[in-house]
LUMNUSE-335442 format. One record per residue (C-alpha): residue in one letter; y, z, x negated. Coordinates in pm, whole numbers, padded with zeros to 5 digits, always signed. Layout:
BEGIN
AYZX/...
REM end
This chain:
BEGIN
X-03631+13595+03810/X-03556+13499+03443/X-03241+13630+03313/X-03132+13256+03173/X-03207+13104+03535/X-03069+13415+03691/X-02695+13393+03501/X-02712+13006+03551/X-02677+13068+03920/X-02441+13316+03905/X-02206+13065+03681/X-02212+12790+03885/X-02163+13052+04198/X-01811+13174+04060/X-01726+12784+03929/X-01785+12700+04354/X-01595+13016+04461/X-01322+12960+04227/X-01262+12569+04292/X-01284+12636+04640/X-01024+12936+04608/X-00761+12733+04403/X-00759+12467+04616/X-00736+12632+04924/X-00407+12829+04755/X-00328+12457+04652/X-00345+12346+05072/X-00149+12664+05178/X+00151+12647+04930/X+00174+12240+04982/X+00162+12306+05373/X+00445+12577+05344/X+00696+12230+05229/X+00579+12043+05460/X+00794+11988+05829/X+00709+12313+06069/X+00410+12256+06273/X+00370+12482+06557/X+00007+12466+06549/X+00025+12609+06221/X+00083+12929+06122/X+00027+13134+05761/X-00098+13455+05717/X-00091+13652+05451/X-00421+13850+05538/X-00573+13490+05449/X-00412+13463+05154/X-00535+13802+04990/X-00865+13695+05119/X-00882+13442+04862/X-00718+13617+04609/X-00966+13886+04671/X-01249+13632+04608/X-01081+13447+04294/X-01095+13831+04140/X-01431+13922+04272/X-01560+13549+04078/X-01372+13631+03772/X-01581+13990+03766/X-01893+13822+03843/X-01854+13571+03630/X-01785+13765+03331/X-02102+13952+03421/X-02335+13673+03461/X-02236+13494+03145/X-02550+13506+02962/X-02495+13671+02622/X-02692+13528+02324/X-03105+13589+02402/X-03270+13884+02276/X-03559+13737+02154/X-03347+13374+02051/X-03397+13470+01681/X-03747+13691+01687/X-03966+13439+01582/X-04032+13260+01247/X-04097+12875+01209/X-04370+12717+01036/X-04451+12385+00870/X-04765+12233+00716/X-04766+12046+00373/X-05109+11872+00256/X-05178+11604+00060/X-04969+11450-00205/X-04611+11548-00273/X-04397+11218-00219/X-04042+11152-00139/X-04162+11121+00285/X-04252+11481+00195/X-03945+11585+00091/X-03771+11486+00408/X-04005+11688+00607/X-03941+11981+00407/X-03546+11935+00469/X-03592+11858+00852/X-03815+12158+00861/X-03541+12398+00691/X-03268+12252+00947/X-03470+12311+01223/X-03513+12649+01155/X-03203+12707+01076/X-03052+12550+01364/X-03257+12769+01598/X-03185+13105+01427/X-03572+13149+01339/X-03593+13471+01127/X-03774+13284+00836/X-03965+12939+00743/X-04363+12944+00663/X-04494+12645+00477/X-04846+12634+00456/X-04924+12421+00159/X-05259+12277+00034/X-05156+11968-00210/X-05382+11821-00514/X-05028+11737-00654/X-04781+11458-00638/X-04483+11275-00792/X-04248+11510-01028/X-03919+11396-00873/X-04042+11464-00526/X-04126+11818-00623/X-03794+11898-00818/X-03655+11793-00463/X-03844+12012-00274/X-03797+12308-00513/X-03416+12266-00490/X-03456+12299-00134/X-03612+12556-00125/X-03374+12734-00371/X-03075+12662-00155/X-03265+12703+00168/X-03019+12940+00428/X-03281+13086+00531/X-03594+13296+00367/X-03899+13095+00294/X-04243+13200+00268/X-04467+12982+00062/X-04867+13013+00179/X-05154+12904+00024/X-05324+12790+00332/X-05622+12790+00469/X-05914+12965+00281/X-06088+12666+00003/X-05640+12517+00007/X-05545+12484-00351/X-05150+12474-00510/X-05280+12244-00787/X-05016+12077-01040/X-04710+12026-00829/X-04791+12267-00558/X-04774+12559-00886/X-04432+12525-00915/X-04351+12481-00519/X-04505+12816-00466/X-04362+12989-00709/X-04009+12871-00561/X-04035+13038-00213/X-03865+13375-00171/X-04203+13538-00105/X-04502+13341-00231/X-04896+13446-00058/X-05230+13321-00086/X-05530+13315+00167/X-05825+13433+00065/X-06016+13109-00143/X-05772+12987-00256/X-05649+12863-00604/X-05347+12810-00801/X-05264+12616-01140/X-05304+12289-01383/X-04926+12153-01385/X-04958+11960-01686/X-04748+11606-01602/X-04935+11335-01673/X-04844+10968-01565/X-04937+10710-01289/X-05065+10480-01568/X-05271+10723-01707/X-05186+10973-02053/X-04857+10953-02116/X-04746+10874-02513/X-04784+11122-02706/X-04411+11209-02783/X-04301+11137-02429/X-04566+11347-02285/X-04466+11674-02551/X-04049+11653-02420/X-04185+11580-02032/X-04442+11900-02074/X-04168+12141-02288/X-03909+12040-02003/X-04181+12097-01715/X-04262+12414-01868/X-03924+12486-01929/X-03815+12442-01565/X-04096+12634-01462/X-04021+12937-01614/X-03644+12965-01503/X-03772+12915-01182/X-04067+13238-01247/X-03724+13476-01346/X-03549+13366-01057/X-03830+13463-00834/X-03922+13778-01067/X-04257+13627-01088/X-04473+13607-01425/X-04280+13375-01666/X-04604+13400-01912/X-04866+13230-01682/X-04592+12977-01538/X-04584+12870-01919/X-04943+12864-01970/X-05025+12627-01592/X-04818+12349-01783/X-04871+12376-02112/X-05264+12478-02112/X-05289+12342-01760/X-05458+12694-01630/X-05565+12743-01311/X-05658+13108-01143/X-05756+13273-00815/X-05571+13392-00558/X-05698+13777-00657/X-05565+13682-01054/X-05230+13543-00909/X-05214+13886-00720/X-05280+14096-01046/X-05061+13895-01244/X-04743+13881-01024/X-04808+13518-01019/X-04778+13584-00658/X-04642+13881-00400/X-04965+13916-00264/X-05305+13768-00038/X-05258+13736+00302/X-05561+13643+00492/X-05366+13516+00764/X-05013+13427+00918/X-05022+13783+01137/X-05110+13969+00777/X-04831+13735+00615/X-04564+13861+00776/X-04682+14193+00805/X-04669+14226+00425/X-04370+14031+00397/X-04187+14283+00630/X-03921+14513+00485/X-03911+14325+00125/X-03550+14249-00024/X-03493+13877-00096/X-03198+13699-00225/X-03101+13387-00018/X-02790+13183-00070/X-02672+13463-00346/X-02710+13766-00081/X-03015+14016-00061/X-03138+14009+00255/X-03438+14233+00435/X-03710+14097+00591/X-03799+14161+00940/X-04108+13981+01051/X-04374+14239+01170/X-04543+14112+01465/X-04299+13782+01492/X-04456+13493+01702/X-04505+13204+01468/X-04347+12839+01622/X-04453+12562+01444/X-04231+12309+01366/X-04395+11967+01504/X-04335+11585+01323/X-04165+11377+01568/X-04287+11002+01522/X-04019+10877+01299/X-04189+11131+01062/X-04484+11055+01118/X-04446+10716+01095/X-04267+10774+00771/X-04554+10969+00654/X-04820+10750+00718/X-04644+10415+00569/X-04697+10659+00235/X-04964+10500+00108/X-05018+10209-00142/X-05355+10065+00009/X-05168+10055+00336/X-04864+09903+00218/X-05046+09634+00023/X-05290+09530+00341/X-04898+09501+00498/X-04812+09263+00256/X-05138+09068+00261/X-05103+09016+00646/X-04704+08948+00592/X-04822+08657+00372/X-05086+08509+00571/X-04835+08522+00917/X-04582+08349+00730/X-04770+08126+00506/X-04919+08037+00875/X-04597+08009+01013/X-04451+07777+00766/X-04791+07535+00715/X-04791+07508+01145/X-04428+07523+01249/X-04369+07617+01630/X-04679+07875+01617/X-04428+08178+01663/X-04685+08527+01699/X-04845+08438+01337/X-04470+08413+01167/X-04354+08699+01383/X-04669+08930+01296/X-04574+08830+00891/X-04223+08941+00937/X-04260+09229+01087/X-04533+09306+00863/X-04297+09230+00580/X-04011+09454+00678/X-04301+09767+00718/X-04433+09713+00388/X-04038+09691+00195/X-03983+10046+00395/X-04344+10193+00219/X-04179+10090-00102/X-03885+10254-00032/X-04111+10573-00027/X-04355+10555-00269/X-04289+10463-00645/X-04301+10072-00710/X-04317+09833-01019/X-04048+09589-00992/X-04239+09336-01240/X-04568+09369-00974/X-04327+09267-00654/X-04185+09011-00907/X-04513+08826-00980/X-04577+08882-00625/X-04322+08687-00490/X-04395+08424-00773/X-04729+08404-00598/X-04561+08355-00274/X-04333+08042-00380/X-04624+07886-00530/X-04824+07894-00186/X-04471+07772-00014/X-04469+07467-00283/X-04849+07389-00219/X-04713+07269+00121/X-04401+07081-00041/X-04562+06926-00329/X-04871+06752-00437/X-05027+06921-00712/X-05371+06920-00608/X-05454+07292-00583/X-05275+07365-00883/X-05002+07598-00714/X-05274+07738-00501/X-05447+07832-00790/X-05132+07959-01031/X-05022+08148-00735/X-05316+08348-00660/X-05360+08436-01063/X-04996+08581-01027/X-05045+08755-00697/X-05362+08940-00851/X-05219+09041-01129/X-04902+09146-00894/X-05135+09332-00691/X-05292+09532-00976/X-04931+09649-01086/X-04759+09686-00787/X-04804+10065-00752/X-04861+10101-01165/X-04552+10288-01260/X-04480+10533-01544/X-04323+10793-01315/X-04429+11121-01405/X-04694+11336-01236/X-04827+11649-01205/X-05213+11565-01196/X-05395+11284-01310/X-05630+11302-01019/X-05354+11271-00803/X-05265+10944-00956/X-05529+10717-00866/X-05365+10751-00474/X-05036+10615-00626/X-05222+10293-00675/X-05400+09948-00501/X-05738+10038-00624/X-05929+09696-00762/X-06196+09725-00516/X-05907+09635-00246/X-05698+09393-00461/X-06009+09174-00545/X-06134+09074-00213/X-05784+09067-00045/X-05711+08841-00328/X-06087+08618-00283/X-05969+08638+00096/X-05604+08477+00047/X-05731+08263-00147/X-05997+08092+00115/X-05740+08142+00333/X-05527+07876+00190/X-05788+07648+00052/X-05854+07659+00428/X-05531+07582+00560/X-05481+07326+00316/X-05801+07146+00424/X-05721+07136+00755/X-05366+06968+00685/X-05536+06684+00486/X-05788+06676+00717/X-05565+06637+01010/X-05346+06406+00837/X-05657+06167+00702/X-05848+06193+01074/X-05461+06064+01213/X-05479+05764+01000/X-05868+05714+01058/X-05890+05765+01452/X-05532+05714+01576/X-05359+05430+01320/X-05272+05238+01619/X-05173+05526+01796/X-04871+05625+01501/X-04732+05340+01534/X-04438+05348+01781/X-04403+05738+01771/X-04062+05890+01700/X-03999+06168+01477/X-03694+06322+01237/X-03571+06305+00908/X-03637+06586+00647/X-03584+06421+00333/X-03356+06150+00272/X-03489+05799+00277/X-03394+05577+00055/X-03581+05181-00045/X-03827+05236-00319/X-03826+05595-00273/X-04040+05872-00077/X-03906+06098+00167/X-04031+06332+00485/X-04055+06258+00814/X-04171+06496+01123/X-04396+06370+01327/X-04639+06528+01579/X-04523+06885+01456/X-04618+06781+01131/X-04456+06648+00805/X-04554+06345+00681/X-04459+06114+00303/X-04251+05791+00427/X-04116+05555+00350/X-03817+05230+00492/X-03677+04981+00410/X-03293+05083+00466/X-03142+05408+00398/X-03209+05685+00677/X-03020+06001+00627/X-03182+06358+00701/X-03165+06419+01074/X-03175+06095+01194/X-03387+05964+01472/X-03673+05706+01289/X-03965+05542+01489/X-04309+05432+01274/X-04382+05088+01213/X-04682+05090+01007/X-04963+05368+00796/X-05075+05322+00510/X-05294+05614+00401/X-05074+05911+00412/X-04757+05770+00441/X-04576+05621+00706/X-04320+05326+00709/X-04019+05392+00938/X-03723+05238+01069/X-03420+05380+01203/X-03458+05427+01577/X-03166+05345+01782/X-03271+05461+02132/X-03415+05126+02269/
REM end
C-alpha cells in the first residue's frame, strides 16, 4: 500500500478513536451530575479503557503522520520557449519559475529555440531569471534550435547554460520593427545592448569578449565554438546528459552558492493551462487584425439592421479579444487612431447622406490604419523577427477590398429596401406606426422608425423624440407623419 494512502488512514483512524474517546469521557462525567439512576452504574475499568485508547491514538497518530515525501523534491521541472520573445512569453517564464518553486523541484529546464523577439520582453525574462529562487538551466533545444538575437542574451542568463548538438547561437544586434533604426539611435541602443550583455557574461563567468562581439558585429557560432569559448558550460545531447553534466557544479542563486544535484532526476514538464495558451495564441498581429475586421463587420451589421443580436454580439466579443492582443503585443496608437476614424465614418454613412463619400474616406483611413497598426519603433533583436510584429500587406489589402464590398453591399440593400417600400408597398406605409428618433419640427427633417428601419420625415406640428407618430403620406424616401394619439 502507498505510504501517503497508508498514513491517510491511519490519521483519520486516531481523529475517529479520539472523537469517539472524548465524548464518551464527555457522557460519563455529565452522567456523574445527573440524579442517581439505579440502572446506572460507573466503572472505572471503563474509564481507563478509554483513556488507554485516547493514548494508544495519540502514539499512532504521531506515527502515521506522513513526514515530508522522499522523492517530493527529486525531480527537476521543465518548460519550452519557441518562437518569438513577447510580453505573453514573459508570463510563462514567471508562472513556470513559481511552479517550480512551489513544488520544491530541484531545478527549472527551459528549452529554448527563438529567432528573437521584442527587447523589453527579453530584459524581463533575463531579470527573472537572475532573481529566479531556484537554479535554472538554459538549453538550446532540440538539434537544428537556434538562440538567435534575443535568445543570446537569455542563454547566457541561466545559471548553467547547454546546447544540443546542431545547434547555434548569436546575431543580437537590435534593430527596429520599422526597419534600421537612425543611425544615432541605433549606436546608444547597440552600446547599451552590448553593454548589458556583458555585465550579464561576468555575472555568469561566461566570455564577456564574444557577448560584445554577438551585438556589436552581430556574430553567430556553433554549439562546439560556444563550448570552446566559454560562451557556454557545455553540449548536452539530451535532457538525461543535461543534468548529468550539470550535477555537482556550484551556482549562485539568490546571492548563495548552491550545488547541484540532478544526476538521474526525472524531468516533469511544466504544462500551459488554457489561460496561457489562450494568451499565447492571441500573440499575433495577423490574428488580432482578422479580430478587428470581424468586430467591425458584426457591429457595423448590428447597427445598419437593429434587432439582429448574434452579428453585434460576434463584433463585440470580437472587439474585446482583439483590445486584449494589443495589450500583448506592441501597438501604434496613431494606427488604432485612424482606425477608429475609419469606424465613425462607416457609423455616419448610415446617419448621413453623403453619397459614398464616408464609405470611401473611411476605408482610405482604415487602410492606412491597418498598415500601421503593428508599425512601432520598439526595439528588436532581429530584423527577421520583425516582419511577425506586423499586418503584412498581402492581408491588409484584401481585408480592406473585402470591407469595403461589404458596405457598398449593405448600403445597397438599405436603399434598395427603402426605394422597393415606396415602389411596391406606398399604400401599404400609410397608416403604420413607428417612433421618434430625431425631433420633428415644420419645415425641417427628422427620423422616424418604422418597420425596424429608420426613415427621413417629415409633419406638420412639432413631434418630440419618443413619441408615438402614424404615416400619412410617402414621398420618395421620406415619410409625412402625424402625431398618433392611440385611436
Amino acid at each position: 500500500m502507498p505510504s501517503v494512502f497508508r498514513d491517510s488512514l491511519g490519521i483519520r483512524f486516531c481523529h475517529r478513536v479520539i472523537s469517539f474517546s472524548v465524548s464518551e469521557l464527555f457522557a460519563e462525567k455529565m452522567s456523574a451530575i445527573r440524579p442517581y439512576d439505579a440502572n446506572r452504574t460507573l466503572t472505572t475499568g471503563k474509564t481507563n479503557r478509554l483513556v488507554f485508547l485516547t493514548l494508544f491514538s495519540l502514539v499512532l497518530g504521531f506515527v502515521a503522520t506522513p513526514a515530508p515525501l522522499q522523492g517530493s523534491t527529486e525531480f527537476v521541472s521543465a518548460m519550452k520557449l519557441n518562437g518569438l520573445i513577447h510580453g505573453a512569453t514573459v508570463d510563462h517564464v514567471q508562472l513556470s519559475i513559481d511552479k517550480a518553486y512551489q513544488s520544491r523541484a530541484q531545478a527549472l529546464i527551459i528549452e529554448i529555440d527563438t529567432p528573437g523577439g521584442l527587447l523589453d520582453s527579453t530584459l524581463e525574462i533575463v531579470k527573472l531569471l537572475l532573481n529566479s529562487p531556484i537554479p535554472v538551466l538554459v538549453y538550446v533545444s532540440p538539434p537544428g534550435a537556434q538562440a538567435g538575437s534575443a535568445g543570446v542574451i537569455i542563454t547566457m542568463a541561466g545559471h548553467i547554460a547547454a546546447m544540443a548538438p546542431g545547434t547555434n547561437i548569436g546575431a543580437a544586434t537590435p534593430v527596429s520593427i520599422q526597419g534600421e533604426l537612425p543611425e544615432e539611435m541605433k549606436k546608444k541602443v547597440t552600446q547599451h545592448t552590448a553593454s548589458y550583455i556583458e555585465t550579464i557574461a561576468e555575472q555568469r563567468n561566461r566570455n564577456r569578449e564574444w557577448a560584445r562581439k554577438a551585438v556589436i558585429d552581430a556574430e553567430s557560432i556553433t554549439c562546439r565554438e560556444a563550448e570552446e569559448n566559454g560562451v557556454i558550460d557545455f553540449v548536452a545531447k539530451d535532457l538525461s546528459d543535461l543534468l548529468a553534466k550539470a550535477d555537482g557544479r556550484l551556482v549562485e542563486v539568490k546571492g548563495k552558492e548552491q550545488q547541484l544535484n540532478t544526476k538521474g532526476l526525472r524531468v516533469v514538464e511544466i504544462k500551459l493551462d488554457w489561460k496561457e495558451r489562450f494568451k499565447l495564441g492571441l500573440a499575433s498581429p495577423s490574428l488580432a487584425f482578422l479580430l478587428l475586421i470581424v468586430a467591425i463587420l458584426g457591429i457595423y451589421l448590428e447597427f445598419s439592421h437593429p434587432g439582429l443580436i448574434l452579428p453585434g454580439t460576434v463584433g463585440v466579443l470580437s472587439a474585446i479579444l482583439f483590445l486584449f492582443s494589443i495589450q500583448i503585443i506592441p501597438f501604434n496608437y496613431l494606427g488604432l487612431a485612424l482606425i477608429i476614424l475609419g469606424i465613425v465614418c462607416f457609423v455616419l454613412e448610415m446617419k448621413v447622406t453623403s453619397y459614398g463619400l464616408l464609405s470611401v474616406a473611411g476605408l482610405i483611413s482604415f487602410a492606412f490604419g491597418s498598415l500601421l497598426l503593428f508599425d512601432v519603433p520598439d526595439q528588436m533583436f532581429d530584423p527577421r523577427s520583425g516582419a511577425s510584429f506586423r499586418v503584412p500587406l498581402s492581408l491588409v489589402l484584401p481585408a480592406t477590398l473585402g470591407l469595403g464590398l461589404f458596405v457598398v453591399g449593405v448600403m445597397a440593400m438599405v436603399i434598395r429596401v427603402h426605394r422597393r417600400a415606396v415602389l411596391t408597398a406606398f399604400e401599404g406605409m400609410v397608416g403604420q406606426i413607428g417612433t421618434v428618433k430625431k425631433a420633428l419640427e415644420p419645415g425641417r427633417v427628422g427620423q422616424v422608425f418604422l418597420h425596424g428601419e429608420l426613415w427621413r420625415a417629415i409633419s406638420d406640428e412639432p413631434v418630440e423624440t419618443g413619441q408615438a407618430v402614424v404615416v400619412t403620406s410617402c414621398d420618395s424616401l421620406i415619410v409625412k407623419v402625424k402625431r398618433f394619439n392611440g385611436q
